[in-house]
Every structure is written in C-alpha cells, then in structure tokens.
PDB file as gemmi writes it, atoms N, CA and C in Angstrom:
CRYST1    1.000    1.000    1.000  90.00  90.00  90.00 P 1                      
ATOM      1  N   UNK A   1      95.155 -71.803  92.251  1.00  0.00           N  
ATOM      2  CA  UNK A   1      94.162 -71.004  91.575  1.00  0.00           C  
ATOM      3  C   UNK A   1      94.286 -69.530  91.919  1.00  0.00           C  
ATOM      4  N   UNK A   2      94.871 -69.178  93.598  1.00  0.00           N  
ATOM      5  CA  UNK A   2      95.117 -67.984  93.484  1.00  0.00           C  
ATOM      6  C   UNK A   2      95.995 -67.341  92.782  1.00  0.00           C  
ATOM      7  N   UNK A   3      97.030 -68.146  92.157  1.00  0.00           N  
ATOM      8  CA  UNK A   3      98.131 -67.177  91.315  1.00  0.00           C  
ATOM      9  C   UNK A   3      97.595 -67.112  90.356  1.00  0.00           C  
ATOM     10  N   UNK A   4      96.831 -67.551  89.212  1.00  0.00           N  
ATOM     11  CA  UNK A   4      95.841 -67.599  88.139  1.00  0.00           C  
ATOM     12  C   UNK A   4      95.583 -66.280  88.215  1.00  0.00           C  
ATOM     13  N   UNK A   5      94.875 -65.877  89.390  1.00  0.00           N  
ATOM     14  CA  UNK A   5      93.972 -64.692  89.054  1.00  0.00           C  
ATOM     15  C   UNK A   5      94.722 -63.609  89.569  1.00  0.00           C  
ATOM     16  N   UNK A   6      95.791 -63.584  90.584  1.00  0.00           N  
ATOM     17  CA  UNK A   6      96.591 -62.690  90.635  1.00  0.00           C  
ATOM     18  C   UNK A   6      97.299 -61.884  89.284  1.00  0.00           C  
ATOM     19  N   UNK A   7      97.279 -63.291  88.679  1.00  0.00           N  
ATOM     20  CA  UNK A   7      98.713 -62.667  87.036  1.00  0.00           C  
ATOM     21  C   UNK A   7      97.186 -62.557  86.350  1.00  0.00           C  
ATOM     22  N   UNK A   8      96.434 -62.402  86.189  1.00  0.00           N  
ATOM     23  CA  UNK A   8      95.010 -61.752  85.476  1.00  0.00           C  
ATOM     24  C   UNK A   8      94.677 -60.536  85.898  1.00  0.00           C  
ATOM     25  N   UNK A   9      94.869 -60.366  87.270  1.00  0.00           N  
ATOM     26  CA  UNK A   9      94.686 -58.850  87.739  1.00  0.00           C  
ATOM     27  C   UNK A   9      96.158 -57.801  87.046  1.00  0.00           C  
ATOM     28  N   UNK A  10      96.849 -58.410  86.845  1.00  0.00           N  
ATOM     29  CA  UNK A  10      97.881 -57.779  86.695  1.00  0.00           C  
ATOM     30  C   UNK A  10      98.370 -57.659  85.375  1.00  0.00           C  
ATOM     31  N   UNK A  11      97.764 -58.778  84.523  1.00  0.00           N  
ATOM     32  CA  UNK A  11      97.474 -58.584  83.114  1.00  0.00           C  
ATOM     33  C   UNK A  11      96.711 -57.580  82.645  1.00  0.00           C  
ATOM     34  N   UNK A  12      95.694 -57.355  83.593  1.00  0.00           N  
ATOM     35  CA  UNK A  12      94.322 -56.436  83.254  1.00  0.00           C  
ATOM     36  C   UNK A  12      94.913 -55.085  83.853  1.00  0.00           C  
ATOM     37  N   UNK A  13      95.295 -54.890  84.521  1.00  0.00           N  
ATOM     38  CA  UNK A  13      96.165 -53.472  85.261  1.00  0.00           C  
ATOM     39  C   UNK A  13      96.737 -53.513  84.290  1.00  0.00           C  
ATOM     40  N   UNK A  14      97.471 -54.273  83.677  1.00  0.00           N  
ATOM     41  CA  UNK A  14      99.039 -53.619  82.518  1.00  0.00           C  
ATOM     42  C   UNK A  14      98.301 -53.218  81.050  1.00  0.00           C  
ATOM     43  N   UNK A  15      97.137 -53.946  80.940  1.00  0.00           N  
ATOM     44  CA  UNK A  15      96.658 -53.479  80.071  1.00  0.00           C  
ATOM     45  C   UNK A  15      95.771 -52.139  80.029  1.00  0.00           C  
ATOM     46  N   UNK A  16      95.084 -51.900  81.242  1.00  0.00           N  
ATOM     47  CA  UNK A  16      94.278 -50.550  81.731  1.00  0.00           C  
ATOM     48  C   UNK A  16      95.431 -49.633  81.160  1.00  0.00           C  
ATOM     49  N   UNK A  17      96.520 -49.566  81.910  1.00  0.00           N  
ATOM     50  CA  UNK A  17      97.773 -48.415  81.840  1.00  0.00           C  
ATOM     51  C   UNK A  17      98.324 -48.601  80.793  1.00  0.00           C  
ATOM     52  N   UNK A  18      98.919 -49.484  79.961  1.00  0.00           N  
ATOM     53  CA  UNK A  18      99.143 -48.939  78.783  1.00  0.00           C  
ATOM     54  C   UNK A  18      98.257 -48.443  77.580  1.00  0.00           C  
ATOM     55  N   UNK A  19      96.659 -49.095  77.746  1.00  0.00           N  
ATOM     56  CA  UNK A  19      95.635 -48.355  76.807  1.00  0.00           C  
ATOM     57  C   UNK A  19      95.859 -46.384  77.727  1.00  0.00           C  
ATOM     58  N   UNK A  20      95.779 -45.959  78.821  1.00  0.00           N  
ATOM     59  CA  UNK A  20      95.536 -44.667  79.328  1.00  0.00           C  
ATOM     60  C   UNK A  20      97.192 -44.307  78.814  1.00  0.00           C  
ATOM     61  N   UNK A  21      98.287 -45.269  78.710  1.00  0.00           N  
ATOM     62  CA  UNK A  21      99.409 -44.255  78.199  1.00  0.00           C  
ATOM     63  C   UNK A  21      99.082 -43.701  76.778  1.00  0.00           C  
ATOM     64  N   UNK A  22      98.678 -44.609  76.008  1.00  0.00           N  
ATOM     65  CA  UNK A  22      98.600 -44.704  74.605  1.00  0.00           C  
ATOM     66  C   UNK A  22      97.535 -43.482  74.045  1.00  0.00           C  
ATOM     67  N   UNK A  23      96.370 -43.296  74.718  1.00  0.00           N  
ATOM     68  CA  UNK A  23      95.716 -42.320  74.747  1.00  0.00           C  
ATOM     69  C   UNK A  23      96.162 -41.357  74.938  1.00  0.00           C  
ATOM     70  N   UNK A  24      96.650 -41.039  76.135  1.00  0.00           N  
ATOM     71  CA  UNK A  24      96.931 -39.742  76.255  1.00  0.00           C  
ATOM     72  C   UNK A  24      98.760 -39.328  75.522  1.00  0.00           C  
ATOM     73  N   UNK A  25      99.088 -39.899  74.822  1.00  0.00           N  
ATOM     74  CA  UNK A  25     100.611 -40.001  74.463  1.00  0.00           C  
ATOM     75  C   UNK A  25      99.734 -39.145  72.997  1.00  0.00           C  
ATOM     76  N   UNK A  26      98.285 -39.789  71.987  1.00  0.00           N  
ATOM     77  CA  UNK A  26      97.562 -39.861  71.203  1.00  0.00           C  
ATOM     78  C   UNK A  26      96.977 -38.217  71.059  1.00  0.00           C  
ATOM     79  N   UNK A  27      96.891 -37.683  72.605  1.00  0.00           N  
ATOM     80  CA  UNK A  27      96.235 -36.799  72.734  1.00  0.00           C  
ATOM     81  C   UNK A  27      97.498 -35.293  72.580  1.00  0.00           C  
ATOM     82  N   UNK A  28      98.581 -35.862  72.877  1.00  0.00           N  
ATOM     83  CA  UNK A  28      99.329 -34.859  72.511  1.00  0.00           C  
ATOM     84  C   UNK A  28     100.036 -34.732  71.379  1.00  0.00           C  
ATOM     85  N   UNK A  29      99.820 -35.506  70.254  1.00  0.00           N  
ATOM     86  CA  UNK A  29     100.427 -35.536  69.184  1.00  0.00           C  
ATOM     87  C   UNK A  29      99.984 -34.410  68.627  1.00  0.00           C  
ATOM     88  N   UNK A  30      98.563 -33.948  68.059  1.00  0.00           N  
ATOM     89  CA  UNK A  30      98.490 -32.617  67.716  1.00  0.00           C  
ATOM     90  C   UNK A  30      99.407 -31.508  68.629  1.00  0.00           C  
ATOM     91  N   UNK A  31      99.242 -30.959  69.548  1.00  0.00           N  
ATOM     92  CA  UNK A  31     100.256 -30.097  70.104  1.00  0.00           C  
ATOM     93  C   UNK A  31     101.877 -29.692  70.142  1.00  0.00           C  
ATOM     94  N   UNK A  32     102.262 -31.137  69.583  1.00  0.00           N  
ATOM     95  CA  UNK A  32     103.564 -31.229  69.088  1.00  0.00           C  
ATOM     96  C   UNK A  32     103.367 -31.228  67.977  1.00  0.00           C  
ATOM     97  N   UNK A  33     102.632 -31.819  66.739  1.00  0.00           N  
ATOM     98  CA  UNK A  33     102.472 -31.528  65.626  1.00  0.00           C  
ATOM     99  C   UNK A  33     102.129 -30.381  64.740  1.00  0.00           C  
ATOM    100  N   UNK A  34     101.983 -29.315  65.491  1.00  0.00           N  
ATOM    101  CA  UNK A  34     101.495 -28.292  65.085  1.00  0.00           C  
ATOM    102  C   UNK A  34     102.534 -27.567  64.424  1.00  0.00           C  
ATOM    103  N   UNK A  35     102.306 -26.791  63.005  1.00  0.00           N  
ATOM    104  CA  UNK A  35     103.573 -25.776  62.586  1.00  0.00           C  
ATOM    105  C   UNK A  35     103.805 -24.746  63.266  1.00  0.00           C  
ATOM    106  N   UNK A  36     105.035 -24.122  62.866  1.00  0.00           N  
ATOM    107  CA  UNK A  36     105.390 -23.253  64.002  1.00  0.00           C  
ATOM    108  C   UNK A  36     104.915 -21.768  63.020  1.00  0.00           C  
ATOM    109  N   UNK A  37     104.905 -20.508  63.785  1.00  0.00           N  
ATOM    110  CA  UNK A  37     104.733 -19.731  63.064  1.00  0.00           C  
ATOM    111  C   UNK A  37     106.129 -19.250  62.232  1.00  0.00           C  
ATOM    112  N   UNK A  38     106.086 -18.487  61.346  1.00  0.00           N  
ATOM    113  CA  UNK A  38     106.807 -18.182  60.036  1.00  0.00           C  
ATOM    114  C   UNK A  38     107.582 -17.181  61.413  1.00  0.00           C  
ATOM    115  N   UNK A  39     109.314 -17.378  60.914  1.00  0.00           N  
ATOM    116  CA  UNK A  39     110.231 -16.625  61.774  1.00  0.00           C  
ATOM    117  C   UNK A  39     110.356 -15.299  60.822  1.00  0.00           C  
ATOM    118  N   UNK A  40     110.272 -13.810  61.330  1.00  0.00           N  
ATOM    119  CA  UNK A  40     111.056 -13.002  60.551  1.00  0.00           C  
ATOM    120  C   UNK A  40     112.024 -12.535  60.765  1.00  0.00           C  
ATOM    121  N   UNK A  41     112.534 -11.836  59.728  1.00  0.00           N  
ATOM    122  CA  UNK A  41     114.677 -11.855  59.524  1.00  0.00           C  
ATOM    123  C   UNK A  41     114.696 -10.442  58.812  1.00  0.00           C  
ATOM    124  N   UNK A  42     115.468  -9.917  59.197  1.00  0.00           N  
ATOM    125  CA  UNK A  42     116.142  -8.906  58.769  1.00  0.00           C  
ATOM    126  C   UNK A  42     117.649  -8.706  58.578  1.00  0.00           C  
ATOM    127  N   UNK A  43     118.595  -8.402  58.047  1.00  0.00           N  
ATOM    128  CA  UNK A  43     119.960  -9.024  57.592  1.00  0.00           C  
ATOM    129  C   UNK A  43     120.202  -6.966  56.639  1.00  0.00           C  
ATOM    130  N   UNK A  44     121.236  -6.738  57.415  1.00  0.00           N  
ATOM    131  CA  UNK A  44     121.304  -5.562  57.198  1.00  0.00           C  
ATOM    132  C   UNK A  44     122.967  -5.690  57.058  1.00  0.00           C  
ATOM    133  N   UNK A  45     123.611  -4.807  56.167  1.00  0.00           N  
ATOM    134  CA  UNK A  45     124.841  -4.972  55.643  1.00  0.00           C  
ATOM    135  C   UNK A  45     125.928  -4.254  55.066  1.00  0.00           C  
ATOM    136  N   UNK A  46     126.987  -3.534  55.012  1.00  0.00           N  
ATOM    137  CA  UNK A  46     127.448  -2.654  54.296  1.00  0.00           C  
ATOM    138  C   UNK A  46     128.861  -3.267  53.767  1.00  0.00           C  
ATOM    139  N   UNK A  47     129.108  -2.530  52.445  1.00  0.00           N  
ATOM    140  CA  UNK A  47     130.518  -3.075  51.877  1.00  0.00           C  
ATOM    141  C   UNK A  47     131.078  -2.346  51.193  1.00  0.00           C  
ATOM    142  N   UNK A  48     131.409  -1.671  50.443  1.00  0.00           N  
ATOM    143  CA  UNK A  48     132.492  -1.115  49.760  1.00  0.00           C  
ATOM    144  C   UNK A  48     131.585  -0.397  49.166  1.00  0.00           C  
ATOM    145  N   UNK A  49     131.872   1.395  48.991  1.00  0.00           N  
ATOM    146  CA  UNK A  49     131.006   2.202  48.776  1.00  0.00           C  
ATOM    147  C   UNK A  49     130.888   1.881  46.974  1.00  0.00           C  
ATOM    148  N   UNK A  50     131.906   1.006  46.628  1.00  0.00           N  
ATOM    149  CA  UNK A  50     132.590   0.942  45.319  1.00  0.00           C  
ATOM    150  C   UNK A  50     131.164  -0.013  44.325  1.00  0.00           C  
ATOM    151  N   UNK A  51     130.412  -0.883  45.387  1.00  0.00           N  
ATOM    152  CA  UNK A  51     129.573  -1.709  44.913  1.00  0.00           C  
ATOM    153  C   UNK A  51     128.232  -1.590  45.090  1.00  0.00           C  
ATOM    154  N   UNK A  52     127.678  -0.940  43.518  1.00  0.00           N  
ATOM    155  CA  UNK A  52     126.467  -0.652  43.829  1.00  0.00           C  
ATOM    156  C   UNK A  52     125.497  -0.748  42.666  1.00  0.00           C  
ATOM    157  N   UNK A  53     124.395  -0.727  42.598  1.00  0.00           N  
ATOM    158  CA  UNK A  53     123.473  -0.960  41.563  1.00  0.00           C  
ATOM    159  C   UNK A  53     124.403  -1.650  40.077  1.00  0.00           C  
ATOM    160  N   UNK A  54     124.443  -1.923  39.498  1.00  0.00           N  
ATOM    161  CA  UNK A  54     123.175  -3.324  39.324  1.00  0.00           C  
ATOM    162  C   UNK A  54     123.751  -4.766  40.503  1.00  0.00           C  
ATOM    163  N   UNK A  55     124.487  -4.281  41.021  1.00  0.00           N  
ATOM    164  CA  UNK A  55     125.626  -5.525  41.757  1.00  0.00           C  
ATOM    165  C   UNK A  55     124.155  -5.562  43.027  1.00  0.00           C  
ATOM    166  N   UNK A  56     124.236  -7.307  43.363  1.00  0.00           N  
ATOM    167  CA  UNK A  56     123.408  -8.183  43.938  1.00  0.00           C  
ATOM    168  C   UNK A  56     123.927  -8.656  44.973  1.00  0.00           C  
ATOM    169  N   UNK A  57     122.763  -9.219  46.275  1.00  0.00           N  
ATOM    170  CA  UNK A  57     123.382  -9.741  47.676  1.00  0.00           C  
ATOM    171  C   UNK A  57     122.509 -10.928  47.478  1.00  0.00           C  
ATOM    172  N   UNK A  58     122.804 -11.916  47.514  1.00  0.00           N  
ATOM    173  CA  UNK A  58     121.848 -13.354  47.285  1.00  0.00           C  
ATOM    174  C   UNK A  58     121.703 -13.630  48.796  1.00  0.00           C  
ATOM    175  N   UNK A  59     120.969 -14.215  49.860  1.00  0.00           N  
ATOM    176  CA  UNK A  59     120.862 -15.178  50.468  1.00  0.00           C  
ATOM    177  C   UNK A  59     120.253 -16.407  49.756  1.00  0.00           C  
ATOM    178  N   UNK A  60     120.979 -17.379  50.452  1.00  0.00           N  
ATOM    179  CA  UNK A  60     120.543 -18.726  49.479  1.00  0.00           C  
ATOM    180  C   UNK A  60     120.680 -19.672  50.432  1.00  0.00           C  
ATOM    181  N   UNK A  61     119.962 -20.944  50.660  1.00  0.00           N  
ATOM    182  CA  UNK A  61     119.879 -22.560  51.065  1.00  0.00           C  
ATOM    183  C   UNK A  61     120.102 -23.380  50.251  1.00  0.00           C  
ATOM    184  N   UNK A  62     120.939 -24.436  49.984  1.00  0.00           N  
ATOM    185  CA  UNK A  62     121.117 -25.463  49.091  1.00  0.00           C  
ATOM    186  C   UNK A  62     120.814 -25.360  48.359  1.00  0.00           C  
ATOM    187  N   UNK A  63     121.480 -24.216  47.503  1.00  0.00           N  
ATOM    188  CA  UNK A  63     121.447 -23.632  46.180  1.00  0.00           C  
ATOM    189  C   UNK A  63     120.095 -22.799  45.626  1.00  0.00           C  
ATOM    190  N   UNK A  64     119.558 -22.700  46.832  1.00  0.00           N  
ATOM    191  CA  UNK A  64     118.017 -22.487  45.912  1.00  0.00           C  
ATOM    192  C   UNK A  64     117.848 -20.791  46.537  1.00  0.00           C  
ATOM    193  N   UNK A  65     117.707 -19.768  45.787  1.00  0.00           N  
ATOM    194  CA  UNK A  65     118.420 -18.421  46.549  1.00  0.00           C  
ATOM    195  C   UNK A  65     116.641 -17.916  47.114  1.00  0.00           C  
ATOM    196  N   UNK A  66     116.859 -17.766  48.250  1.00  0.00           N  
ATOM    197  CA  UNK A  66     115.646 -17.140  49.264  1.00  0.00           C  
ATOM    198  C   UNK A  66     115.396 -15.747  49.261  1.00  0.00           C  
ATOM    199  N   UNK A  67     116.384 -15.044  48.800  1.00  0.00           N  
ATOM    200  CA  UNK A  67     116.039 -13.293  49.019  1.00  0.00           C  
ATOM    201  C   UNK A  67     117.315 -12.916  48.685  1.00  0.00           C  
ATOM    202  N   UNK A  68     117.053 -11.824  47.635  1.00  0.00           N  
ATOM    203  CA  UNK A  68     117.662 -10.847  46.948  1.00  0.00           C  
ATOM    204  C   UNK A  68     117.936  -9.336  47.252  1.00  0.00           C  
ATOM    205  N   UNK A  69     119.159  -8.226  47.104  1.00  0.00           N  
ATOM    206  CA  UNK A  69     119.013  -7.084  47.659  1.00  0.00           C  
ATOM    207  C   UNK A  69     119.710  -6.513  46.843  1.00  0.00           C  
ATOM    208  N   UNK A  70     119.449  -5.339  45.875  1.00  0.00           N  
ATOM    209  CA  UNK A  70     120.204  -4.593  45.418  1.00  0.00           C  
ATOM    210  C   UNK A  70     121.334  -3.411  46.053  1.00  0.00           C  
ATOM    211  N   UNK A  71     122.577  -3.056  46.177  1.00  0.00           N  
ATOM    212  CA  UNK A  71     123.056  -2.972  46.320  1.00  0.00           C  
ATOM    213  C   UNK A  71     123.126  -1.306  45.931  1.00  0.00           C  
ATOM    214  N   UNK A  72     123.331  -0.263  47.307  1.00  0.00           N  
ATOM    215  CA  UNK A  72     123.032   0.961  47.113  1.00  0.00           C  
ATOM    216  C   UNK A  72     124.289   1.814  47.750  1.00  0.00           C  
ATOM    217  N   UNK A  73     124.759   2.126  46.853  1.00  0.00           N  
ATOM    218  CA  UNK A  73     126.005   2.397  47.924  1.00  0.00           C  
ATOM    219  C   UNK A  73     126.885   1.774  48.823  1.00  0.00           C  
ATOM    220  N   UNK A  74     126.644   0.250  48.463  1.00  0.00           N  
ATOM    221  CA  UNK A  74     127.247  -0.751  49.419  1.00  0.00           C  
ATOM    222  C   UNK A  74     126.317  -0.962  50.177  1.00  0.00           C  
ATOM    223  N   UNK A  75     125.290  -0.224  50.815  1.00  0.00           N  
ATOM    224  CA  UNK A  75     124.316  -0.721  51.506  1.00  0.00           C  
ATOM    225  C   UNK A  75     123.361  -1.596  51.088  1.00  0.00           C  
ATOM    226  N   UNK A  76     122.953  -2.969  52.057  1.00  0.00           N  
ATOM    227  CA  UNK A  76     121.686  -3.736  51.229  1.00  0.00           C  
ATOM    228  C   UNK A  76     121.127  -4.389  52.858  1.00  0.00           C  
ATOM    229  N   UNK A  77     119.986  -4.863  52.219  1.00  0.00           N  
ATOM    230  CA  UNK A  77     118.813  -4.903  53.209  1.00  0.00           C  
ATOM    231  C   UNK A  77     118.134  -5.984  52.624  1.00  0.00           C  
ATOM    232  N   UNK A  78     117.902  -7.368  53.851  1.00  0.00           N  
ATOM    233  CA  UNK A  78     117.019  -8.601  53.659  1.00  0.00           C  
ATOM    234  C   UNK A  78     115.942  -8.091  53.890  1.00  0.00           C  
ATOM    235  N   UNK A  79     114.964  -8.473  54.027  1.00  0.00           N  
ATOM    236  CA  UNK A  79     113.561  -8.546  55.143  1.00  0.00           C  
ATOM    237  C   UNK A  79     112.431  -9.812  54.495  1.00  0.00           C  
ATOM    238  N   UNK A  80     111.964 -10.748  55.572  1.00  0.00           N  
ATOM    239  CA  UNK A  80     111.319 -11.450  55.002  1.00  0.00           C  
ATOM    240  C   UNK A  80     110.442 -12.523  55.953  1.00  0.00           C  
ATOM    241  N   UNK A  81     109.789 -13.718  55.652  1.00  0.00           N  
ATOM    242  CA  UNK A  81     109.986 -14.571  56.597  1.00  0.00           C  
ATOM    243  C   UNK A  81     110.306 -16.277  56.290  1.00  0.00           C  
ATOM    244  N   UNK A  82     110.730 -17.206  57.248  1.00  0.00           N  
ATOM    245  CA  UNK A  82     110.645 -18.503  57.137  1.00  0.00           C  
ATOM    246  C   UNK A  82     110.199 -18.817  57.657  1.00  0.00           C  
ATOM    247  N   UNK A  83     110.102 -20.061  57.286  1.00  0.00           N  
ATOM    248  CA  UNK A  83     109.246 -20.986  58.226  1.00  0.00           C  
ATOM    249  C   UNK A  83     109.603 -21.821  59.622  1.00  0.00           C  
ATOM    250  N   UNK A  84     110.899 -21.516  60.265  1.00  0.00           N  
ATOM    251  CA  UNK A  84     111.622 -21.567  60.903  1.00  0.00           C  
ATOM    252  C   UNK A  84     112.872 -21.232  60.610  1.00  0.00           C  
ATOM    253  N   UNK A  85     113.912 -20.971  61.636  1.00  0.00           N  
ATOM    254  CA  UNK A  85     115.057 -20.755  61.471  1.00  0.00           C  
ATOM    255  C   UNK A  85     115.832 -21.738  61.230  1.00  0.00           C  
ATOM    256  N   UNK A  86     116.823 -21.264  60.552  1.00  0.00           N  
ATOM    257  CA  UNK A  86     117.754 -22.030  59.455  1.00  0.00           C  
ATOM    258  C   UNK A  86     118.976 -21.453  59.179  1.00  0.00           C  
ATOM    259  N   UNK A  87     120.151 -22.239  58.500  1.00  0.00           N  
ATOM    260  CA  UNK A  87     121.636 -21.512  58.462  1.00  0.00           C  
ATOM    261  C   UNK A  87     121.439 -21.159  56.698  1.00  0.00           C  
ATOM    262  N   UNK A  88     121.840 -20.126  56.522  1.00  0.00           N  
ATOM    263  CA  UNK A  88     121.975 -20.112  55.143  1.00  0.00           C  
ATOM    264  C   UNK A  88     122.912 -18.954  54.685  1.00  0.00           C  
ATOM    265  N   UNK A  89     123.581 -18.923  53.285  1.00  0.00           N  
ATOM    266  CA  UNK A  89     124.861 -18.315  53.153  1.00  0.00           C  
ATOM    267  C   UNK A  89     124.573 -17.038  51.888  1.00  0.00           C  
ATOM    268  N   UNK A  90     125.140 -16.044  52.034  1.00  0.00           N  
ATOM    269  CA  UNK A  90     125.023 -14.569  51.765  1.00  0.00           C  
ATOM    270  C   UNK A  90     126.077 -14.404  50.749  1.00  0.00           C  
ATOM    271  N   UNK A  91     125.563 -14.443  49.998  1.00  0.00           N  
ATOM    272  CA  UNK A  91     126.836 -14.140  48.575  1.00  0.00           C  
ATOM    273  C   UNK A  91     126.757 -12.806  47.945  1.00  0.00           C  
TER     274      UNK A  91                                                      
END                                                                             
C-alpha cells in the first residue's frame, strides 16, 4: 500500500509541474508574439552620369516592387520602412 501512494505523490507532483510549466510557457507567448517594429532603409546609389530621368531604380521582393527612385544624374535614393528585414533585389 505504500507504493500506491508513493506513485500518487508523484503522479500529483508531475502533474503540479507540468500544469506550472504550461502556464508559465502560456504566459510568455504574448512577448514572443509580439510584432516587431517597422525596420527603416535607406539604399543610396550612383551609376552612369549617362542615366537619368525618366530611367527608374526598382527595389522589388518576389516580383512585387517595394520602392521606386528616379534617376538624377545617375544618382537615386530609397528611403522607407519594413516590417522587418529582408533580402530583396535592385533593378
């Protein structure tokens, strides 16, 4: 009869500690869930004095173009923000 209540104490302990993991595992999900703030970018550039107005600098993500820069003398200029940082390609 004493092992009975030994593996009951120890049932009841395993259950105490995994309800207090589960809680507090519960309690940090907001804090990790939270969005991050918006990253800002600046992307500054020069190219051939030869290319300029109406000629365009795309940044783009999987085809879908994020920010545009007209082209001034070869000089062009991003500025903006995301929502985190990310790789994306400059055409």
């Amino acid at each position: 009869m004493n092992r009975k209540k030994v593996v009951f104490c120890l049932s009841h302990t395993m259950r105490y500690l995994l309800t207090l993991l589960l809680i507090s595992t519960s309690m940090l999900v907001p804090v990790f869930g939270q969005t991050l703030a918006p990253v800002a970018y600046v992307v500054r550039g020069q190219l051939s004095t030869r290319y300029n107005a109406p000629a365009k600098v795309y940044l783009h993500r999987k085809g879908a173009v994020m920010d545009s820069a007209t082209l001034k003398n070869g000089a062009f200029e991003l500025r903006g923000t995301i929502p985190e940082p990310r790789v994306a390609l400059l055409t």
